[in-house]
C-alpha positions, 0 to 999 in steps of 0.5 A: 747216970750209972758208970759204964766202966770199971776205971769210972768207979776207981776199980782197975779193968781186969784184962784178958789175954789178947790173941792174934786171931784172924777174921775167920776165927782162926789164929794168925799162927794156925795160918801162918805155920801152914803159910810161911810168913804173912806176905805170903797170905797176902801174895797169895790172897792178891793171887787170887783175887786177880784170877777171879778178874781175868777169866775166860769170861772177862777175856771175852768180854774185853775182846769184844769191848776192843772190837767194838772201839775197833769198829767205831774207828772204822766209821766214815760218818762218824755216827758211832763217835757221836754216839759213844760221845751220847752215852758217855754224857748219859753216864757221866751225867748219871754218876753225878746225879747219884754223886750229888744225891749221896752228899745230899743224903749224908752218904757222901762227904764233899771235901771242897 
């Protein structure tokens, strides 16, 4: 079997310059002399990431999940709560299955 490095033949490695780049190819000083220091990147980055999850959309959609609760509470049979209790059985049900499948396929791993 062929060596596959240098040090395997008693040659020394050449080594190349390493250069802090960041993952989309630019140099963490070209980013960091437009920003003022890495955690204001990361302030910045956590920014905006929270915008796109609080938008007038999901804003809607959270009132509307509230009112929803709301009216459930407001039920005198009970009906809904015996539904909710339905579907979150279904749901937990399904998350375990797709739980138990992806350890069974080596997707997952089971600490026990």
């Amino acid at each position: 079997m062929a060596p596959h490095h240098p040090e395997d033949v008693g040659m020394k490695a050449a080594r190349t310059p390493r250069r802090a780049v960041a993952a989309a190819g630019v140099s963490v000083g070209t980013v960091t002399y437009h920003l003022g220091s890495v955690q204001e990147i990361l302030s910045e980055a956590l920014r905006l990431l929270v915008g796109a999850l609080f938008t007038e959309d999901t804003d809607r959609h959270w009132r509307m999940w509230f009112d929803y609760w709301n009216a459930g509470d407001q039920d005198p049979d009970q009906a809904f709560a015996r539904g909710q209790a339905e579907r979150y059985e279904a749901w937990h049900t399904r998350i375990r299955e797709l739980a138990e499948r992806g350890v069974a396929e080596g997707e997952f791993s089971s600490r026990t």
